[in-house]
N, C-alpha and C positions, 0 to 999 in steps of 0.2 A: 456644308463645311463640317470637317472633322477637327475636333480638338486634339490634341494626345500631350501626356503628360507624364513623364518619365522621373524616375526614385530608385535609388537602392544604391548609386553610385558610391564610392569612398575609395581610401587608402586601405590596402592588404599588401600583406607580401607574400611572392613568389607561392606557389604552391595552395595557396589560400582559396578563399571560394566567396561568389558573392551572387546577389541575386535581383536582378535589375526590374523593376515594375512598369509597365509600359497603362496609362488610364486612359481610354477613348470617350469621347461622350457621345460616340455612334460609330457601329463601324457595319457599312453593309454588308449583306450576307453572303454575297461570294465576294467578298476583297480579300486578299492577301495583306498579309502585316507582316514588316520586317524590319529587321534592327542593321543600321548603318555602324561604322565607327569611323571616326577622326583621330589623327594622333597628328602632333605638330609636324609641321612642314610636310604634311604629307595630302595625298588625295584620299577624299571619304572612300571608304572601302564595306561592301558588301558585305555583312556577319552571318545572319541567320531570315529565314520567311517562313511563315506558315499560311495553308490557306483556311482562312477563317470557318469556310462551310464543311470542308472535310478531314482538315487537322492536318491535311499533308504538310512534311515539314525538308527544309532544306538547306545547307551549310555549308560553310565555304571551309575550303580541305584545312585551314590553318587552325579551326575551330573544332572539326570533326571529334568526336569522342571526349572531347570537352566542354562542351555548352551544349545548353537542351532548353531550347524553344519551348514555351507551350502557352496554350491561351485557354482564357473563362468566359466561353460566350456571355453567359448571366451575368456577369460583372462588368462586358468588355473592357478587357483587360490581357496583355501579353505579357509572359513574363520572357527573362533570361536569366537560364541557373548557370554562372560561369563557375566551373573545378577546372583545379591545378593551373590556375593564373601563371601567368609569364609577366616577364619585362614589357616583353612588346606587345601584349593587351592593351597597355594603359593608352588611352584614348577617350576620346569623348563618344558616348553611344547614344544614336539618333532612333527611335522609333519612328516608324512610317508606315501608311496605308496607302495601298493602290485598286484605289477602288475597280468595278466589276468592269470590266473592258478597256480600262486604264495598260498603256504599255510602260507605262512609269510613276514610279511613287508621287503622288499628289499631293499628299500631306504631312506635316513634318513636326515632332515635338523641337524642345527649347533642350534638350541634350542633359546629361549628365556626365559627370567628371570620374571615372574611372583610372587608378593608379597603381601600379603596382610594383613594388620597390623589390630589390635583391635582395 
Protein backbone atom coordinates (compact mmCIF):
# COMPACT_ATOMS: atom_id res chain seq x y z
CA UNK A 1 0.00 0.00 0.00
CA UNK A 2 0.90 3.54 -0.90
CA UNK A 3 -0.02 6.53 1.13
CA UNK A 4 0.02 9.92 -0.78
CA UNK A 5 -0.65 13.21 0.69
CA UNK A 6 -1.16 16.26 -1.04
CA UNK A 7 -0.47 20.41 0.18
CA UNK A 8 0.04 23.64 -1.36
CA UNK A 9 -3.53 24.00 -2.81
CA UNK A 10 -5.36 27.74 -2.28
CA UNK A 11 -6.98 30.59 -3.74
CA UNK A 12 -4.65 32.92 -6.31
CA UNK A 13 -5.71 34.90 -9.13
CA UNK A 14 -5.45 34.51 -12.65
CA UNK A 15 -1.72 34.89 -13.58
CA UNK A 16 -0.60 33.87 -10.22
CA UNK A 17 1.64 30.74 -9.32
CA UNK A 18 1.45 27.98 -6.88
CA UNK A 19 3.04 25.02 -5.85
CA UNK A 20 1.38 21.63 -5.05
CA UNK A 21 3.29 19.03 -2.71
CA UNK A 22 2.48 15.48 -3.41
CA UNK A 23 4.19 13.04 0.29
CA UNK A 24 4.41 9.20 -0.58
CA UNK A 25 5.27 7.01 2.31
CA UNK A 26 6.76 4.61 -0.54
CA UNK A 27 6.84 4.71 -3.87
CA UNK A 28 8.54 1.88 -5.91
CA UNK A 29 11.27 2.37 -8.01
CA UNK A 30 10.11 2.29 -11.40
CA UNK A 31 6.34 3.68 -10.67
CA UNK A 32 5.38 6.62 -12.41
CA UNK A 33 3.45 9.47 -10.31
CA UNK A 34 0.96 11.78 -11.63
CA UNK A 35 -1.20 14.45 -10.75
CA UNK A 36 -5.06 14.18 -11.95
CA UNK A 37 -7.53 17.29 -11.55
CA UNK A 38 -11.19 17.57 -10.95
CA UNK A 39 -13.25 20.59 -11.55
CA UNK A 40 -16.95 20.56 -10.83
CA UNK A 41 -19.30 18.85 -13.00
CA UNK A 42 -16.61 17.53 -14.94
CA UNK A 43 -14.59 14.12 -15.57
CA UNK A 44 -11.10 13.77 -13.63
CA UNK A 45 -8.63 14.83 -16.27
CA UNK A 46 -5.03 13.83 -16.69
CA UNK A 47 -2.53 16.91 -15.68
CA UNK A 48 1.13 15.89 -15.44
CA UNK A 49 3.45 12.11 -14.84
CA UNK A 50 6.83 11.55 -14.20
CA UNK A 51 8.59 8.29 -14.10
CA UNK A 52 10.09 8.03 -10.78
CA UNK A 53 13.34 5.88 -11.92
CA UNK A 54 14.29 8.19 -14.74
CA UNK A 55 12.54 11.68 -14.26
CA UNK A 56 10.86 11.31 -17.67
CA UNK A 57 8.19 13.87 -17.48
CA UNK A 58 4.81 14.43 -19.38
CA UNK A 59 1.76 16.87 -19.79
CA UNK A 60 -1.21 17.31 -21.14
CA UNK A 61 -1.25 20.19 -24.02
CA UNK A 62 -3.67 22.47 -21.75
CA UNK A 63 -0.71 22.63 -19.08
CA UNK A 64 2.31 22.50 -21.43
CA UNK A 65 4.74 25.41 -20.68
CA UNK A 66 2.86 26.12 -17.51
CA UNK A 67 3.42 23.55 -14.88
CA UNK A 68 6.53 21.57 -14.25
CA UNK A 69 6.33 18.26 -12.67
CA UNK A 70 9.31 17.18 -10.64
CA UNK A 71 10.06 14.74 -7.81
CA UNK A 72 12.74 14.00 -4.58
CA UNK A 73 13.48 10.56 -4.65
CA UNK A 74 15.03 11.18 -0.92
CA UNK A 75 12.01 12.65 0.41
CA UNK A 76 9.35 10.72 -1.97
CA UNK A 77 7.86 13.52 -2.77
CA UNK A 78 6.29 15.06 -6.18
CA UNK A 79 5.73 18.32 -6.55
CA UNK A 80 3.73 20.63 -9.15
CA UNK A 81 4.90 24.29 -9.82
CA UNK A 82 1.68 25.73 -11.42
CA UNK A 83 2.69 29.66 -13.34
CA UNK A 84 0.26 31.86 -15.08
CA UNK A 85 -2.95 30.17 -13.47
CA UNK A 86 -6.24 30.51 -15.43
CA UNK A 87 -9.89 30.36 -14.53
CA UNK A 88 -10.08 26.92 -15.57
CA UNK A 89 -7.21 25.46 -13.50
CA UNK A 90 -9.32 25.71 -10.43
CA UNK A 91 -9.94 22.02 -9.76
CA UNK A 92 -9.28 19.69 -7.30
CA UNK A 93 -5.61 17.97 -7.96
CA UNK A 94 -5.18 14.29 -7.20
CA UNK A 95 -1.77 12.65 -6.82
CA UNK A 96 -1.30 9.14 -7.88
CA UNK A 97 1.14 6.22 -8.42
CA UNK A 98 1.07 3.56 -10.86
CA UNK A 99 3.03 1.16 -9.67
CA UNK A 100 5.91 -0.98 -11.94
CA UNK A 101 3.73 -2.96 -14.46
CA UNK A 102 0.48 -1.27 -13.34
CA UNK A 103 -1.67 -0.12 -16.64
CA UNK A 104 -3.32 2.30 -14.30
CA UNK A 105 -2.88 4.50 -11.37
CA UNK A 106 -3.42 2.38 -8.25
CA UNK A 107 -3.14 4.74 -5.72
CA UNK A 108 -4.81 7.92 -4.91
CA UNK A 109 -4.24 10.98 -2.39
CA UNK A 110 -7.39 12.82 -0.60
CA UNK A 111 -7.02 15.87 -3.26
CA UNK A 112 -6.45 19.33 -2.74
CA UNK A 113 -8.62 22.42 -3.56
CA UNK A 114 -7.18 24.60 -6.04
CA UNK A 115 -8.95 28.14 -7.15
CA UNK A 116 -8.37 30.60 -9.25
CA UNK A 117 -10.33 33.63 -9.48
CA UNK A 118 -10.48 36.50 -12.47
Amino acid sequence: QVQLVESGGGLVQAGGSLRLSCAASSVPFSSYMGWFRQAPGKEREFVSQISWRSGITFYADSVVGRFTISRDNAENTMYLQMNSLKPEDTAVYYCAVRPPGASEYAYWGQGTQVTVSS
